[in-house]
N, C-alpha and C positions, 0 to 999 in steps of 0.2 A: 504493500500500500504506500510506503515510502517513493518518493519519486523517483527519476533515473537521476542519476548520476552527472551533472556538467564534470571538463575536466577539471575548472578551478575547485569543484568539488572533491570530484577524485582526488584530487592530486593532495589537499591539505587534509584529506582524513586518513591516506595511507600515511602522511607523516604523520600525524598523530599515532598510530598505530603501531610506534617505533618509538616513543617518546614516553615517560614519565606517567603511567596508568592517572586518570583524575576524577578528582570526585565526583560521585553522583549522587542527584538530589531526587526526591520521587515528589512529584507536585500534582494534587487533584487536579484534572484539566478544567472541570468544570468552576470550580473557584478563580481557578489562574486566568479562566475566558471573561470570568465576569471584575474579577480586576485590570484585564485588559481593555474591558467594555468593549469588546468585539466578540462573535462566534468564528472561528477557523477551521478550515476542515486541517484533516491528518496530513497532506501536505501543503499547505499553507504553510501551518506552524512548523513544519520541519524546516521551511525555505527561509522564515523568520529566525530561526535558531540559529542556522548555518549564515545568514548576513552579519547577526550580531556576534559571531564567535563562538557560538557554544554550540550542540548537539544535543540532538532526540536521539537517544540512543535506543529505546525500548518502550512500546504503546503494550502495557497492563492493564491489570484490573486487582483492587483487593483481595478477592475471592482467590488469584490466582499466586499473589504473591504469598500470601499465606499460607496456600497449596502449597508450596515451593518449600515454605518456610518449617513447616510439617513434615517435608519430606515424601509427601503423595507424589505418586504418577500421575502426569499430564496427556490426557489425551493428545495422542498426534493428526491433529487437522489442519492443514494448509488453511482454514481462513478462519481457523482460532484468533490468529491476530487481528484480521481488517474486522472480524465482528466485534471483536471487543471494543473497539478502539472506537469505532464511528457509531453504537449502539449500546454500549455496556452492557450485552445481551446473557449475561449470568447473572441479575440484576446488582451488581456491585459497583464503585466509584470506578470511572476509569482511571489511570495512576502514568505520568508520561514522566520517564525515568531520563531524566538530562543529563549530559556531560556537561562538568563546569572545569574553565582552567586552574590547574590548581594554588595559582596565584591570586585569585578575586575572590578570597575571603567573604565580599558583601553580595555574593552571589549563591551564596550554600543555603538560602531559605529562601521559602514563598516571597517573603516580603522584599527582599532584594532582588527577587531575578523580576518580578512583577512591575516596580518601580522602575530597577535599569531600563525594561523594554519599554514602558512608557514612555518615559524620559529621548529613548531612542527614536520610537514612531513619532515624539515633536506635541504628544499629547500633555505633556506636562513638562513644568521648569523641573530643573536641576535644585533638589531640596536642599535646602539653609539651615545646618545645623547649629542649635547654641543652646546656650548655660541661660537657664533663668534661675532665680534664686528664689529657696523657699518663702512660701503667701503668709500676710501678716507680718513680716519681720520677723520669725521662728529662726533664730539660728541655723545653720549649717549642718547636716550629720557631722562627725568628727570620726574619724579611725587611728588609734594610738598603738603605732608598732612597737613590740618590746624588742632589746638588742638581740637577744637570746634567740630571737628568729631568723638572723642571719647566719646560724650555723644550718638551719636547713633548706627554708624557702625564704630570702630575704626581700622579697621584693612583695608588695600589693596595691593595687588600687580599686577605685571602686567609683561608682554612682548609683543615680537616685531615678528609677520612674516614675511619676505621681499621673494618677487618675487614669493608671493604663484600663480596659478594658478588654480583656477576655473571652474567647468565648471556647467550645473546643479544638476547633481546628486552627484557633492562634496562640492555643496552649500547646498546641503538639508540636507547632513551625516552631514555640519558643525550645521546647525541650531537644528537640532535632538539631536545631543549631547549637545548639551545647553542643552535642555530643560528637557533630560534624567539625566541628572548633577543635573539640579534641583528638580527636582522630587524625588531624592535618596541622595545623600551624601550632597545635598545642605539643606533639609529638607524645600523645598516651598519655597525657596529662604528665609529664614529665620535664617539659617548659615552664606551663599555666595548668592551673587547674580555676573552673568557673564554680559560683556557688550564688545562687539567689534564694532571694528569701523576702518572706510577706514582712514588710517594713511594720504594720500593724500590727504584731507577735511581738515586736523585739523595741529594744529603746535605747537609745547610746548615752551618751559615746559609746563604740567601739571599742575591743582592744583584740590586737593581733599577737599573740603570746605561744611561748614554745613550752609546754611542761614532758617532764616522764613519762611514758605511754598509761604508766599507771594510777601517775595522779589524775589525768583525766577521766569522766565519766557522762555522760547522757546517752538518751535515748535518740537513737541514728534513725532515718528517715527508713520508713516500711515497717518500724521494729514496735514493739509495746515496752520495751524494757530496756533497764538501764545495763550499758557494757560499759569495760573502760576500752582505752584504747587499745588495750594489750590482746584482750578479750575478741576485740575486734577483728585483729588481726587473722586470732586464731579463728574465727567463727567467720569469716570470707573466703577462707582457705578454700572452701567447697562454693564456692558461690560463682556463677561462669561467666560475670561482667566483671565483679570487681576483683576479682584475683589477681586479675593480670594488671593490677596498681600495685599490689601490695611491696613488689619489687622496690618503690620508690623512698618507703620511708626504712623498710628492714637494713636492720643493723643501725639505723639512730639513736643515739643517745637521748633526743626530746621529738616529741613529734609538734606541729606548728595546729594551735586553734585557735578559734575567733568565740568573741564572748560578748555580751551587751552589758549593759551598767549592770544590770542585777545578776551578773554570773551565768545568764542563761548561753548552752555553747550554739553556738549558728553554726559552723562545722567544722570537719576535724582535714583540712586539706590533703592531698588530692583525690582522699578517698568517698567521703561521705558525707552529706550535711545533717544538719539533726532535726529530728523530727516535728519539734515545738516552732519553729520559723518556715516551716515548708509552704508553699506556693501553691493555691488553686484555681479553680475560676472565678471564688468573689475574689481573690486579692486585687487590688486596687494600686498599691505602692509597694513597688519590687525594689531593694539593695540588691545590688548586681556586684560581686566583688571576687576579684582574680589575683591569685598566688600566685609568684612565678619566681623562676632560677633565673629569667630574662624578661629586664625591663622595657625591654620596647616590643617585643612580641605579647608581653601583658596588653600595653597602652592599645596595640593592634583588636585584640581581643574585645576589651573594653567595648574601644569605640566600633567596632562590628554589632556586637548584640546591643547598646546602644542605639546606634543610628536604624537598625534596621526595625525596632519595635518601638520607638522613642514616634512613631506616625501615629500610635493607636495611643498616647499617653495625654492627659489633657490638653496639652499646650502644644499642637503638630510639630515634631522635630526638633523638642527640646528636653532637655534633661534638667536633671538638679543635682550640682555638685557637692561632693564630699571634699574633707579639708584632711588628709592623710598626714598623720605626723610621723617621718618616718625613725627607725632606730638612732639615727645621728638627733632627731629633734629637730629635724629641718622639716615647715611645714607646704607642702605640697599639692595643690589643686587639682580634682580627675572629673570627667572625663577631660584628655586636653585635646580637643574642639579645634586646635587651631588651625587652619586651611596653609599648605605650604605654596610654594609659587616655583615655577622649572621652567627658562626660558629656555625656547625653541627656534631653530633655524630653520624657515621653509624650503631652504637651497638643502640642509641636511635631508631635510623628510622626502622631499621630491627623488632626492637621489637615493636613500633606503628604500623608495617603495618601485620606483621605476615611473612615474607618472610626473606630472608637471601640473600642479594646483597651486592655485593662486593663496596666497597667504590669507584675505579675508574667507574664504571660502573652505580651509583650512581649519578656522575660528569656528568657523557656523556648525563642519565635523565636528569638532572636537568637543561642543556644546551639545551634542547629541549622547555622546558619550560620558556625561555629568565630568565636565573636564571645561567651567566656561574658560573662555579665551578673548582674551584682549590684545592689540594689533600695538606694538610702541613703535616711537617715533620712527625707528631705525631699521624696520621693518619685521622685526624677528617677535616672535607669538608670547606672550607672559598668560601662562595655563596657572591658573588656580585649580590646585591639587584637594579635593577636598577629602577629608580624616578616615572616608572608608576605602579611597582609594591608595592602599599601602605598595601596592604593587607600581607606581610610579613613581621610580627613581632616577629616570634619566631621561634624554630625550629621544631614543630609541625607543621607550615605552611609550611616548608622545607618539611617533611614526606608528608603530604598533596598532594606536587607535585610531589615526587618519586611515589607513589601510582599512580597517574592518568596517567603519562610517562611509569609506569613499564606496568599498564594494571590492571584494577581490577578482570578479569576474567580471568588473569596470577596467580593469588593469590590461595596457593590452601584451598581448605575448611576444618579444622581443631575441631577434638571434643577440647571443654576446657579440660585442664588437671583437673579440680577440678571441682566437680558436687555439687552443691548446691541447695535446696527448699525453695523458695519462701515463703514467708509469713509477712504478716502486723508487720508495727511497732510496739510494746508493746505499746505505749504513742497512735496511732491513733487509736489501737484496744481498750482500752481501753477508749476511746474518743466517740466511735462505742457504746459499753456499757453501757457510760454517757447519751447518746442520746435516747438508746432506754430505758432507765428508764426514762427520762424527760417524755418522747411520750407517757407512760403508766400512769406516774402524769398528763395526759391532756394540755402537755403546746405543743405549736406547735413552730418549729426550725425556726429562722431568718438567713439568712446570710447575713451579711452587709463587707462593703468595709474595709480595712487593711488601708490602704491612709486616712484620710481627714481634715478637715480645723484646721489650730490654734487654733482657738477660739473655736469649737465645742470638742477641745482635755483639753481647759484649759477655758477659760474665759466662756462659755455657759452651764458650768459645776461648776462655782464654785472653781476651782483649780489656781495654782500658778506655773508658769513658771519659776521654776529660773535655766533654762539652761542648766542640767544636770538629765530631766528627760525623756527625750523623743527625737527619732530617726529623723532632721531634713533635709528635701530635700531639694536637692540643686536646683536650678532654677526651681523649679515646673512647673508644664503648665499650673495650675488654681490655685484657690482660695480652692477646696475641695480636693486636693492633696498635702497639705504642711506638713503633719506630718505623721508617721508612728504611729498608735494609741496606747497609752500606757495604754488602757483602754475598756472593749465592750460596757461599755456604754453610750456613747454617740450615736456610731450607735442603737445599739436597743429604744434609747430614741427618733429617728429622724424616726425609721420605726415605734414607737407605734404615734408621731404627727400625720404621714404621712394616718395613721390608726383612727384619735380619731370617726371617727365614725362609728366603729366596734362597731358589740355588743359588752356587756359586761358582766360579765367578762373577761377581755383581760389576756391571760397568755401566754408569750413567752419566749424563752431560746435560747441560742447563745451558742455552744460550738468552741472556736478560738483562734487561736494567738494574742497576744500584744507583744509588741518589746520594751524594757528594756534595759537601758544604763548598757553595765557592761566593766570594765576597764580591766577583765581581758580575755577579748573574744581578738581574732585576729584581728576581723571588730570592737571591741569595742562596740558590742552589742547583746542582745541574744534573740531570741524568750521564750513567755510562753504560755503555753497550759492555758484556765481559764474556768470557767462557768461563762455565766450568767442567772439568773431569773428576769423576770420584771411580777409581779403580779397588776391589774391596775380595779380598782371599785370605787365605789359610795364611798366605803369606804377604808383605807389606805392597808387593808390586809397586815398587817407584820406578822400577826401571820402565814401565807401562807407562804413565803420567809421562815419564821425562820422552818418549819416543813417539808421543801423542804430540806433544812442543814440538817437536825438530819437523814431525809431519805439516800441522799446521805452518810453522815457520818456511816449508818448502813451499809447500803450493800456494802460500798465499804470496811468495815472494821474495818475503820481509829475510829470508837465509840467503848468504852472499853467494856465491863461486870460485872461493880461492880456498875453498877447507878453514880449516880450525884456524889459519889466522885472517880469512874474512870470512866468520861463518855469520855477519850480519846482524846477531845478539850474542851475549853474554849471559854465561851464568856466572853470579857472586853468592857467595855463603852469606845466608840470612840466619838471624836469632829472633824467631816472633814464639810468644812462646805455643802459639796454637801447634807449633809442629813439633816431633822430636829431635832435641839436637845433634845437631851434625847431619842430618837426613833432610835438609831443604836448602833453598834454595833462589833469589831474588831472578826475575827475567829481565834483562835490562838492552835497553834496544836505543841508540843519539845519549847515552848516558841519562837517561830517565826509564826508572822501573815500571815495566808494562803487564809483570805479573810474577807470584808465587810459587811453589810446587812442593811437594814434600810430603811427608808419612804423619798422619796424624796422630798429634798428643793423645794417650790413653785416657788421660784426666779426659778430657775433651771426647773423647770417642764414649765412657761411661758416663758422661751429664746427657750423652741421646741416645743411650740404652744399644749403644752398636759392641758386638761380638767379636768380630773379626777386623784386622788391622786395615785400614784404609790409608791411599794412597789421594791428593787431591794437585788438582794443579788449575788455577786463578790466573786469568788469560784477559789484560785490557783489548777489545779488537778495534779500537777506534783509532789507534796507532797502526794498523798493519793496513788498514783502508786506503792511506795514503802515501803504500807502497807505488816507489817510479816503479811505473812499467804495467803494474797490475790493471787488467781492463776487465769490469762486471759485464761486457758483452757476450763473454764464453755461459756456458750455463752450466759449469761445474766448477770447482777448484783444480779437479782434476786435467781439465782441460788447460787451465791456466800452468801448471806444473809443465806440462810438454812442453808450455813455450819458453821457459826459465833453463 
């Protein structure tokens, strides 16, 4: 029932289909038709989807998704779908299941995909968000962070809805977008965690406080009774939503909760709120308040659930701010509202998209796309960013939205002016080379991981950290992701463990990147192409390794033609202590060491659980590439050797 396919169609949803899976949102059609104040058939609204950027991925029905959700058999009928879809003919809602980018945050509920498309068809302005201050004069809410909560979740903010109204299906959009929030920009509530509560329950000041899981106690939302925190922990364990948080606060010393002036807890973050504040359809004034490990992914947050429900609050598309004081004592204003500005060159945009549009007409796009736009003297665009648009940072995301406003299949299709032929890098073709000589020397290829542990880069190996020789992550996710490897082997040393009881002789080679501190890169550091060899028997076999070197050394070139007094490299005696001494060896080639070789330290061969005595040899090849003489035209090494 879906339409056919234009190329500019084709073409942008097979990239998609290559790219970064994004979220979907399921939207009753028949609510989303009457917020658009139009009826659409099933391709209409797909060809609307596809102008403004986003996708119809799937025409349901509740009945069916529930099916699903159950785990029932689906009858198979070819016009299961167009019935559902243009009839609701199992009498249930129909449900049209969207792709959203997963950068547009203000687009994961009813309420924001409903208004962007407004806003887009030209039926309505580009909404004005702000701060009005609580009626009567009534002070501020107040939120008082303690210090003690910077050892787990130090960061929060918050605001205020007043005179929202509810009804169920802007209870459900509201809970949805929670949990859509978390799932993506929140990262499993491991960022932010969100928490709302009926302002009417509860009475401030606030206070944001860290205690022992055990001094805490109340009664958690769904529950009749009181747990502490400890209790909780263990009483989720079995629970198949919240389990998979519980990771977040285990092994804390305090866990982080929120409290009103009379002790009562609002909730225990990022797990659960508490029952005594929870949220329904009379509620009327929501506190909306977010935890997080990162402050401006909170702010993000915020101003999302916010702006998107802040339309149904009394005052259209205003909030009421909280005065957050944070552990330093510093006091702090939320939601922040404030609209940023990102000037634009229409000679840049013209040239990103392939078109030639005029600057004011530029303006008039980009006002479509809740982005107004003012023309200054000098001709270049001043876009007012406003607070749900986090996704534009530059002015490539400017071109981004002229493209999708102007029409991608307004665009005309252009040959390059400059025609170019394809072909391999020198350094990987040459890599390709490496390889299939190893394959012919009988050694079989390993690939192992670029990432992993400290110790397996330095202490499990024998080496010394002093801080300046290897590429470190910042917040890893584990234990085997903390370094970018300044070396191969360690990994081939963890797949020959992982192996010892392979026959033997075991003979493997690695050809890969190591990542090397260099001072005068831009990132401050640089990839190196290397080999490695690991020879591994009853006996040391270095004589192996060492005749693996002279092999490669021939056909790639880099070995002279006068014998031993031009044999083209050198070997020097090296003392590292990864290897046994007397048994290795430095490779040295213009008096710069281009690689290792030698029988490996037994310390070193029992930190990775190996048996038998191994032989290894660490090979730079990005010095042998710019062997005179050597041509990547032959399609062997071997071939290149005849001609040496």
């Amino acid at each position: 029932s879906l339409p056919p396919r234009t190329p500019a169609r084709q073409r942008s949803r097979d990239d998609a289909s290559c790219a970064v899976v994004m979220p979907t949102v399921n939207l009753n059609r028949d609510r989303l038709f009457a917020a658009l104040g139009k009826q659409y058939t099933e391709r209409e609204f797909d060809e609307l989807c596809f102008e403004f950027g986003i996708e119809l991925d799937e025409v349901t029905s509740e009945k069916e998704m529930n099916s699903k959700f159950l785990g029932k058999e689906k009858e198979e009928d070819d016009t299961t779908m167009e019935t559902a879809g243009e009839t609701g003919a199992d009498g249930s809602d129909v449900i049209y299941k969207i792709d959203i980018p997963a950068n547009r945050y203000d687009l994961l509920c009813h309420e924001g995909i409903s208004k962007a498309l407004n806003v887009f068809l030209g039926r309505c302005p580009t909404p004005t968000f702000r701060l009005v201050e609580p009626v009567n004069g009534a002070p501020r809410q107040k939120m008082i962070q303690k210090p003690e909560t910077l050892l787990v979740r130090p960061f929060i903010v918050c605001a205020v809805l007043r005179g929202i109204k509810f009804d169920q299906a802007r209870y459900d959009s509201f809970i949805d977008l929670q949990d859509k929030l978390h799932q993506n920009i929140c990262r499993k509530r491991t960022l932010v965690a969100i928490g709302t509560h009926d302002l009417s329950t509860v009475t401030g000041p606030f206070t944001y406080e860290a205690h022992a899981p055990e001094d805490i106690e109340f009664v958690p939302l769904k529950q009749s009774e009181k747990f502490t925190a400890a209790g909780l922990m263990e009483h989720y364990k079995t629970d198949q939503k919240l389990k998979h948080f519980l990771h977040i606060l285990e092994g804390s010393a305090v866990f982080p909760v929120l409290y009103d002036a009379n002790r009562v807890v609002l909730s225990l973050p990022p797990l659960i709120n508490g029952a005594h504040s929870a949220i329904s359809l009379e509620t009327t004034d929501v506190l909306i308040e977010c935890t997080a490990t990162d402050l401006n992914k909170a702010k993000i947050v915020l101003n999302t659930m916010v702006a998107a429900f802040s339309q149904y609050s009394a005052t259209e598309f205003a909030a009421e701010p909280v005065d957050v004081v944070d552990a330093m004592g510093e006091t702090k204003t939320y939601p922040d509202f404030m609209t940023r500005f990102v000037e634009a060159d229409p000679a840049y945009i013209n040239k990103r998209i392939g078109v030639n549009i005029e600057a004011r007409d530029m303006a008039t796009l980009l006002c479509r796309m809740q982005l107004p736009t003012k023309l200054n003297a000098d001709g270049t665009l001043r876009v007012e960013v406003p607070p749900i648009r986090s996704d534009v940072l530059h002015q490539c995301d400017i071109a981004e939205d002229v493209a999708i406003a102007h029409g991608y299949n307004n665009i005309e299709w252009t040959i390059p002016p400059v025609n170019t032929v394809g072909s391999q890098q020198p350094l990987n073709h040459f890599s390709d080379l490496v390889r299939n000589e190893m394959a012919m020397l009988g050694f079989s290829e390993v690939l192992t991981w670029i990432l992993c542990s400290h110790d397996d880069n330095f202490k499990n190996v024998s080496r010394t950290d002093d801080g300046n020789c290897a590429a470190i992550v910042a917040n890893p996710s584990g234990l085997d992701v903390q370094v970018a490897r300044s070396s191969l082997l360690q990994g081939v040393l963890k797949a020959m463990g992982a192996n010892k009881d392979a026959p033997t002789p075991s003979k493997l080679f690695e050809v890969g990147d190591v990542v090397l501190i260099d001072g005068t890169k831009d990132v401050g550091a640089r990839n190196s192409r290397r080999l490695l060899v690991l020879f591994s028997d009853k006996k040391s076999g270095f004589e192996v390794v060492h005749g693996v070197l002279d092999r490669i050394m021939v056909v790639t070139g880099a070995a002279g033609t006068g014998g031993m007094k031009n044999a083209g490299y050198e070997v020097v005696e090296s003392d590292e202590p990864t290897y046994f001494p007397g048994r290795q060896a430095y490779v040295m080639r213009d008096n710069k060491k281009i690689g290792v070789f030698g029988v490996v330290h037994p310390d070193v061969l029992q930190k990775f659980d190996i048996v038998n005595p191994c032989s290894i040899l660490e090979l730079d090849l990005e010095p042998l590439l710019e062997v005179e003489g050597f041509s990547l035209a032959s399609t062997s090494l071997l071939e290149q050797a005849a001609h040496i």
